[in-house]
N, C-alpha and C positions, 0 to 999 in steps of 0.2 A: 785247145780252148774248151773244147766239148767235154773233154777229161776231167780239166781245171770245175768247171760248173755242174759236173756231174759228183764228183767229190764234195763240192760245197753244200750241194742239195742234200747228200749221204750225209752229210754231217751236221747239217738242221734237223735232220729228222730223227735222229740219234740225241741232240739233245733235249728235244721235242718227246722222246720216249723216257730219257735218265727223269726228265723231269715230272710226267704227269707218272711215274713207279715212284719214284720221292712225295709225291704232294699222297699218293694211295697210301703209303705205310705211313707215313705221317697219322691219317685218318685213322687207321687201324690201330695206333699207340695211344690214340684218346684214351682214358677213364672214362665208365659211367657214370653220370652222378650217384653220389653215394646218400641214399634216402632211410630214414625209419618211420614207416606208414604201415598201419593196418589196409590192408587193401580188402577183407574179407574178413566175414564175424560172425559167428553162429551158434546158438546153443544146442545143444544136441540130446538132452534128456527131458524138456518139454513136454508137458502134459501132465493128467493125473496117473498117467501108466506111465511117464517117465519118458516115453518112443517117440516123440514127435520132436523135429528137429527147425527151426526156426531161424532166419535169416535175419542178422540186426542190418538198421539203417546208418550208415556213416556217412557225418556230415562237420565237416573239418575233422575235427578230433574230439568231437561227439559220436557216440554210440547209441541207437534206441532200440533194442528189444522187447518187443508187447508178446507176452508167451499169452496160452489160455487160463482162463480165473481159476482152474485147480491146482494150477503147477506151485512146488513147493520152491522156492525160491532160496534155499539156503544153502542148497546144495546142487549148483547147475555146473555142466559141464560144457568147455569152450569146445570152438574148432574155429582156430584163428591161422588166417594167411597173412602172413609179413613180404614186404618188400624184401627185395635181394641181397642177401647176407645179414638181414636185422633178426635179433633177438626180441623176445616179450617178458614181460615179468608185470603178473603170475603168468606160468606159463601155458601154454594151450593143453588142454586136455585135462586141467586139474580142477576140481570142484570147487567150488566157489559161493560164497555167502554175497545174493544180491538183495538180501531184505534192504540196501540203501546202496546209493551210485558208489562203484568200483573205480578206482586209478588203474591203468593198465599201461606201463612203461615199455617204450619200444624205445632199443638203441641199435646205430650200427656204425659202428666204430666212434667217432667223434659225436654224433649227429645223436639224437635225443629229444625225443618226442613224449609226451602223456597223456593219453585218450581219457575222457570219462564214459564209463559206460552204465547205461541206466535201464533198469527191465520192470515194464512196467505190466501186471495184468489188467488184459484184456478183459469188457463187461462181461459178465458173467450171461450165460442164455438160456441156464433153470436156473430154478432155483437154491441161494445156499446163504449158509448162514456168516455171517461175516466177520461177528464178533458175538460173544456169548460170555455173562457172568453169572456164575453159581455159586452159591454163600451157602453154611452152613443154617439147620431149621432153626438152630437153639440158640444163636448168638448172631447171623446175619452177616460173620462173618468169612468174606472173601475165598475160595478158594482156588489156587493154581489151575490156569485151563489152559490147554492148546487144541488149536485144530488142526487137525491132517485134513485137505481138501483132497486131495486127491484117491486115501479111502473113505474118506467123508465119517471121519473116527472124530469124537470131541473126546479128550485126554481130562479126567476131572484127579488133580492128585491133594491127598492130605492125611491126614498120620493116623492109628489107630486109638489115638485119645478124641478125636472128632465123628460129629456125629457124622451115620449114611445117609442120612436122612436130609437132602439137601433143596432149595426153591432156585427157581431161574430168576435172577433179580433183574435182569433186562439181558435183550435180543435183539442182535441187526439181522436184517433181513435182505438180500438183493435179489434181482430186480423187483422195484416198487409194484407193491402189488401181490408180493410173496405173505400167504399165510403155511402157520404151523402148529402144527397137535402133537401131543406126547405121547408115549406109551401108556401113563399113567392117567390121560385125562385132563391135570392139571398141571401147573408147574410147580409142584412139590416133586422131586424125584427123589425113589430108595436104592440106595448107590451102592448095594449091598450087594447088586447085581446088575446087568446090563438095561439099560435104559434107550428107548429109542424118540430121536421128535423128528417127525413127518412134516415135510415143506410141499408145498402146492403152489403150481405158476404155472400159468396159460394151458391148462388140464395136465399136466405132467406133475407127477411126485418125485420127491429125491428125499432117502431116507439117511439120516445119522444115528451112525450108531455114540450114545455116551456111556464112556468105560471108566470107572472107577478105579486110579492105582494109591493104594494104602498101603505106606510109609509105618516102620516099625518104629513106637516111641514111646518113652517111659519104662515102668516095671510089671514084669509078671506078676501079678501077687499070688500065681502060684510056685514060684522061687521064690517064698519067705523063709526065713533062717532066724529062728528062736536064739539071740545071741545069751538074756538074761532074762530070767523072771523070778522075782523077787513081789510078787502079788497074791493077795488073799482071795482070789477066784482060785488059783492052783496049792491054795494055802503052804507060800511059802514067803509070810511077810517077816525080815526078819524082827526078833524082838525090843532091838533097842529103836524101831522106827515103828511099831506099831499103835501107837496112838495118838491124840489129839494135836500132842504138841512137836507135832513133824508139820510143817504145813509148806514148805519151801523146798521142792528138787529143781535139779538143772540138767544137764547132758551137751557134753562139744563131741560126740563123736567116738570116745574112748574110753570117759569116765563119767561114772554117775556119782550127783553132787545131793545129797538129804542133809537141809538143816535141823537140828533136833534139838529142845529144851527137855526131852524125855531124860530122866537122874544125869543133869546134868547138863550145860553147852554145848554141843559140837556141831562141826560139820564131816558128814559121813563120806568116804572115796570110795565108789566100788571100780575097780578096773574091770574092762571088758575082756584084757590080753590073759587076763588070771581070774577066771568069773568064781572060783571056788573058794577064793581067798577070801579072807574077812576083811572089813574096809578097814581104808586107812584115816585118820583123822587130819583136818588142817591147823597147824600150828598156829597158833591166837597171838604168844609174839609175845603175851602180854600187854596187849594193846587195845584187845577185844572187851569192851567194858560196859556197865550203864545203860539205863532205857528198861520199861516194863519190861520187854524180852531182851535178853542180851542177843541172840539173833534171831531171825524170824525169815527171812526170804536169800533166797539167792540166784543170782545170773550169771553166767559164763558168756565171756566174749572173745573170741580170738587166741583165746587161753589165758583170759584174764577175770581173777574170780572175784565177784562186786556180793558183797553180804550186807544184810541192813539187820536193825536192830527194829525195836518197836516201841513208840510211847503213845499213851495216850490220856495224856494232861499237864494242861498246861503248866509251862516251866520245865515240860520234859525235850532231853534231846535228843536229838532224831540222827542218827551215825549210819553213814555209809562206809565201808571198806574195802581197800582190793586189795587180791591176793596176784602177784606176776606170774604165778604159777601154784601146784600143790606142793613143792619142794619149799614154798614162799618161807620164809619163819618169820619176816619182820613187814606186814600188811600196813599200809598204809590208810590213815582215816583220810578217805577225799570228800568227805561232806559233816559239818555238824551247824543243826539248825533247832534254836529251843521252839519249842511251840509257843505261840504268843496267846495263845485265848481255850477255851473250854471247847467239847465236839471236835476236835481233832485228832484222829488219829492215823498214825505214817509207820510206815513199814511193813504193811502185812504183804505187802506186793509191790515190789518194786521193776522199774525196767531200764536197762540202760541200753544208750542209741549210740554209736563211735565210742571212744577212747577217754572218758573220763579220768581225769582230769585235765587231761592234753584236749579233748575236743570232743562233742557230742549233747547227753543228753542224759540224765537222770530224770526219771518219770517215777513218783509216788504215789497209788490212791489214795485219798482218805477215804477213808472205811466205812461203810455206809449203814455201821450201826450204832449207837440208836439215831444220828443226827438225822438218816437221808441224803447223807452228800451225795452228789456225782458229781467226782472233779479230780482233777491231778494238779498237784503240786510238781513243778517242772523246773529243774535249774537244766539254766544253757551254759556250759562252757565252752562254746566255741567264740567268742572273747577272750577269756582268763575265765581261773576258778573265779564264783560266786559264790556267796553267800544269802541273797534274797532269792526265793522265789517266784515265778508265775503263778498263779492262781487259775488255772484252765478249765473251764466249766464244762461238761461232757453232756446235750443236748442228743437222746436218741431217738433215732424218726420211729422206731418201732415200740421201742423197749419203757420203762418206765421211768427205767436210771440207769446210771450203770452199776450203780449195787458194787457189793464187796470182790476182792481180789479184779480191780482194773487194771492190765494190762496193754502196753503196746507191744508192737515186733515190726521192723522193717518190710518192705515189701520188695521183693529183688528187682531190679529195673527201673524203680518207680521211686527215685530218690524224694519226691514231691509227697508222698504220702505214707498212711502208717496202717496197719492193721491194731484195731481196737475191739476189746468187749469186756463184759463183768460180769456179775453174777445178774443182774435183771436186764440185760438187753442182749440182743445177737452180736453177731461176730458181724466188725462194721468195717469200713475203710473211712479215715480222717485225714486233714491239715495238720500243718505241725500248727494251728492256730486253734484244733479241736475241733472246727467245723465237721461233722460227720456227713459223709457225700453220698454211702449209701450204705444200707444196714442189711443183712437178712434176717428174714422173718420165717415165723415157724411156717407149714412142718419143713421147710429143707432143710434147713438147721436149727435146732431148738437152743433156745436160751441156754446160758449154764453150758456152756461151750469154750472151756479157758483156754489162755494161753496162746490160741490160733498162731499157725506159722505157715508163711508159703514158701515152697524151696521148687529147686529144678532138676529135674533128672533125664537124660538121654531125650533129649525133645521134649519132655513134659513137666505142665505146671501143677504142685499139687497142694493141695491145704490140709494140714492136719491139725488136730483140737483134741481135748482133752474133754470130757461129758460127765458131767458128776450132778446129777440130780437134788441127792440129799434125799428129801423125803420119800420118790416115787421106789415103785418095787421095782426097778428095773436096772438099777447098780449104778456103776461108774464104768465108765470103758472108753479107749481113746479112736479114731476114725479118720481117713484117709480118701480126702475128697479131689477127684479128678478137675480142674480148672488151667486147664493147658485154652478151650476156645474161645475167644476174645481178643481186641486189642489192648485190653487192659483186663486189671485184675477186679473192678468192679462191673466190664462187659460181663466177664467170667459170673461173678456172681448173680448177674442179672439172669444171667440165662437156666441159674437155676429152677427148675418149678416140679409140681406134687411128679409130673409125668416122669422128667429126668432125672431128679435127683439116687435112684436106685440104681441106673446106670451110671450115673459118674461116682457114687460111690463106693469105692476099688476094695478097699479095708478096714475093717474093724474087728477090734480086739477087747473082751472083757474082761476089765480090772477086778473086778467082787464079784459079790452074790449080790443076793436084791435087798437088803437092808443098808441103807449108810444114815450115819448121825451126822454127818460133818458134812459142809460143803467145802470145795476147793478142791485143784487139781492143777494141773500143769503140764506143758508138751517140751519136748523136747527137739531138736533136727542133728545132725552129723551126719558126716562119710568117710567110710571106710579109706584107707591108703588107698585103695584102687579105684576108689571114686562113688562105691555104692551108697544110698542112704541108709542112715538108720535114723527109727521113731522110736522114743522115749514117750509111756504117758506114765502119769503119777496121779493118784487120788489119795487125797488126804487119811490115813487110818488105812491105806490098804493097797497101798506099795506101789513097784514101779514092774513096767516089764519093757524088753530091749528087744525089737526086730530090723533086721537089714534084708534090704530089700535088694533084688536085681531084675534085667532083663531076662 
C-alpha cells in the first residue's frame, strides 16, 4: 500500500511538472506585437552653425520641433528611432525641406502608420530681419531676395540690364522694438558692391551683410558684327536708292527690302547670305499698278511681303499687296479703297499687325501734309476681308500730332497694346482703340524717332528706332535702348529720365553726315539661325546699314 501511494504521488508531481514546462513554452512561442511607431525624433543640424541638435515632441502621430530663429529649415537632417523591425520613409538621416509639415511613413510588415511632423522656429532673442523687399531705383521694380539667417547674408539677385542702384521698399523687424541703419545712411542701396544694415535690440547689434548676385543678360555691344552697310556716313549708298523717292525699307532677318520709284518701280532684295551681290528685284506679276506712286512703303511679316502704293486725291485708290515670299511672282491685291473726299492722303506708311488677309490689321497714316491730320486709317480683318475703314484719331499727350510717316509695331507680351509714333510726337504706347497710355518726351527720346520696335534677347528687352531729324546738323542714325526694367513696357519707359537715359542706352550707329533734306526712316528687327539679333535702320536719301548682335 505505501508503494501503491507512493507511486501515485510520483506521478501527480510528474504531471504537475509536464504541465507547468508546456503552459512555459507555450509563453515563449507568443509573437510580439508587431508595431510602426516613432518612438524618438530629432534634428541634428540646428542652429545658425548647423551643431545643435534638438529633440521633437511626439504626440500620437504628431511631431513638434521648435529649433532656434536662425536655423535654415530646408535642409534638416533626421535621427529618427522606430519601433522593432519598422521601417521610415523618408529615411533617417536624409535632409529634408521643413519650410512646411512633413509626412513621414512608418511600416512594419502589415502595420502602417503616418506621422506629421512640424518645425517650427523658435522667437528670435536679437535682433533680425524677417523679411526684406529691395526694388530697383529707376522702375521700383521688385527684385529676387533671400535670406541666410544663419550667416545673416541678405542674397539681392538681378540681371545686368538692371539698375545697382537699388531702395528698401519695406522691412520686418523681430523682436518689437528692433531698429536699423544701413551702410549707406539711407535706404537707397549701391549694389555694386557689398551693402550692410545694422539692427539694434536691447543694447546688442547684429549686422547683415547684402550681397548683390548679377545674372548675365542681353548683348555685348562690344560683340557687334557689321553684317551690311549700304549708308551715306560710310559713303556707300548704292545708286539706284539714293534719292528722294526710296522712302520705304523693311528687314525679316535675312533680306533687306528698299521700295524705290528712282527710273522706275521696284522693289529692291539685298541678301545678307551674299552681301556683295547686287539685289534682286520682286516680281510685280503684273499686278502692281495705279495710285500717285505705284509703290511707296513696305513691311515684311513672317515672310510675308505687304507693299502699298500712294494716292493722294480724291477718287484715287489706295492698293495694298502681298508677296508669300521673294520667289512670289503672282502677289495678291489684299486691299483696295478709293479715297472719298480731298486732304487724304494713304500709303506713305503703312503697318501690318497678324496675317492680312486671313487676320489682323492693316494700319495707314494719312499724311500730315498740308491737311494736319493725325490719324490712321485702320481695316480689321479679323472678321473677313473689309473694305470700310476705321477712322482712328491719334491724340498725343506730349507731341503736337503725329505728323507724317505714322507708324505702329507689336509689343512682345503685351497682345493689348501697340507701340506708336510720327514725325511730331515721341515714341508712345496705345490701344488698339488709339488711346495713347504713355508717350515719351524729349530729351530721352527725341521726336522723329520712327518705326520704334521692342524685341527680346537672352533675358533682355530692348527698343530700337530709327532718328532722322531733317533739318538739324546732326544726321540720321538708328539707336538701341535698354528697357528689359519694369513690369511692363510703359513701366520701362517711365523709368526713363535726363540721369538714366545714357545708361540704358547700349547702341547707336550713324546713318549720314549732318545735312539731310528729307525726313523719314525706318527700323528693322531679325535673328540670325542661331538666334542672334540683327538691326536694320534706314533713312530716307541715305541708305540702310545691318548689325548683329551677341552675348
Amino acid at each position: 500500500m505505501k508503494k501503491s501511494k507512493l507511486f501515485q504521488l510520483l506521478g501527480l508531481i510528474l504531471v504537475i511538472s509536464f504541465t507547468l514546462n508546456f503552459t512555459s513554452c507555450s509563453d515563449d512561442d507568443d509573437p510580439l506585437p508587431v508595431e510602426a511607431l516613432i518612438t524618438e525624433f530629432a534634428i541634428t543640424n540646428a542652429g545658425g552653425a548647423g551643431d545643435l541638435r534638438i529633440e521633437g515632441v511626439i504626440s500620437d502621430f504628431n511631431i513638434l520641433v521648435v529649433v532656434p530663429f536662425e536655423t535654415d529649415v530646408t535642409a534638416l537632417v533626421t535621427d529618427i528611432k522606430l519601433s522593432e523591425g519598422a521601417s521610415v520613409v523618408p529615411a533617417s538621416g536624409t535632409p529634408q525641406d521643413f519650410s512646411t509639415t512633413r509626412n513621414f511613413v512608418v511600416t512594419n510588415q502589415d502595420v502602417s502608420n503616418t506621422y506629421q511632423v512640424t518645425v517650427e522656429l523658435a522667437e528670435p532673442t536679437t535682433g533680425v530681419i524677417t523679411d526684406i523687399e529691395i526694388v530697383s531705383s529707376v522702375t521700383l521694380e521688385a527684385y529676387a531676395t533671400d535670406i541666410n539667417q544663419g550667416d545673416r547674408i541678405i542674397n539681392v539677385t538681378f540681371n545686368e540690364l538692371q539698375s545697382t542702384l537699388a531702395i528698401i521698399e519695406s522691412i520686418s523687424l523681430q523682436p518689437a522694438g528692433t531698429t536699423y541703419t544701413t551702410s549707406s545712411g539711407t535706404d537707397t542701396l549701391d549694389l555694386s558692391q557689398d551693402q550692410s544694415i545694422t539692427l539694434s535690440f536691447a543694447g546688442e547689434q547684429t549686422v547683415y551683410t547684402v550681397t548683390a548676385h548679377i545674372t548675365e543678360a542681353g548683348f555685348n555691344p562690344d560683340n557687334t558684327t557689321l553684317l551690311l552697310d549700304k549708308s551715306s556716313a560710310s559713303g556707300l549708298v548704292p545708286t539706284i536708292i539714293s534719292n528722294e523717292n526710296n522712302r520705304g525699307a523693311a528687314f525679316d532677318g535675312r533680306y533687306v527690302y528698299v521700295t524705290s520709284r528712282q527710273d522706275g518701280n521696284h522693289v529692291y532684295i539685298w541678301d545678307l547670305q551674299n552681301p556683295t551681290a547686287d539685289p534682286q528685284t520682286l516680281d510685280f506679276g503684273g499686278v502692281v499698278s495705279g495710285g500717285t506712286w505705284m509703290v511707296s512703303d513696305i513691311r515684311v511679316i513672317d515672310g510675308s511681303i505687304y507693299v502699298s502704293n500712294m494716292v493722294m486725291a480724291e477718287g484715287g485708290v489706295f492698293k495694298v499687296y502681298k508677296w508669300d515670299g521673294i520667289d512670289d511672282d503672282s502677289p495678291e491685291t489684299i486691299l483696295e479703297y478709293t479715297v472719298p473726299a480731298a486732304d487724304i492722303r494713304l500709303g506713305d506708311a503703312i503697318s501690318i499687325i497678324g496675317n492680312p488677309p486671313a487676320n489682323g490689321y492693316i494700319f495707314a497714316s494719312n499724311f500730315a501734309f498740308p491737311n494736319n491730320a493725325s490719324e490712321f486709317y485702320v481695316w480689321d480683318f479679323n472678321g473677313g476681308k473689309t473694305d470700310t475703314p476705321q477712322i482712328m484719331p491719334i491724340t498725343p499727350i506730349e507731341g503736337l500730332r503725329m505728323g507724317q510717316y505714322g507708324r505702329v509695331n507689336t509689343i512682345p507680351g503685351d497682345p493689348d497694346h501697340l507701340l506708336v509714333t510720327g514725325a511730331e510726337m515721341g515714341i508712345a504706347v496705345m490701344d488698339f482703340n488709339g488711346d495713347v497710355k504713355y508717350e515719351v518726351s524729349e530729351p530721352m527720346i527725341q521726336t522723329r524717332s520712327f518705326d520704334p520696335r521692342v524685341w527680346e534677347y537672352n533675358g533682355g528687352l530692348y527698343l530700337s528706332y530709327t532718328v532722322n531729324r531733317e533739318w538739324e546738323a546732326n544726321g540720321a542714325w538708328y539707336e538701341i535702348i535698354n528697357v528689359t526694367e519694369g513690369a511692363s513696357l510703359i513701366d520701362a519707359l517711365q523709368g526713363l529720365n535726363e540721369t538714366s537715359i545714357d545708361e540704358k542706352r547700349v547702341f547707336k550707329h550713324q546713318l549720314s553726315g549732318p545735312g539731310l533734306l528729307w525726313v523719314g526712316g525706318t527700323n528693322g528687327v531679325g535673328f540670325s539661325g542661331d538666334g542672334k539679333p540683327r538691326v536694320m535702320g534706314f533713312a530716307l536719301m541715305h541708305g540702310f546699314i545691318v548689325h548683329e548682335f551677341s552675348n
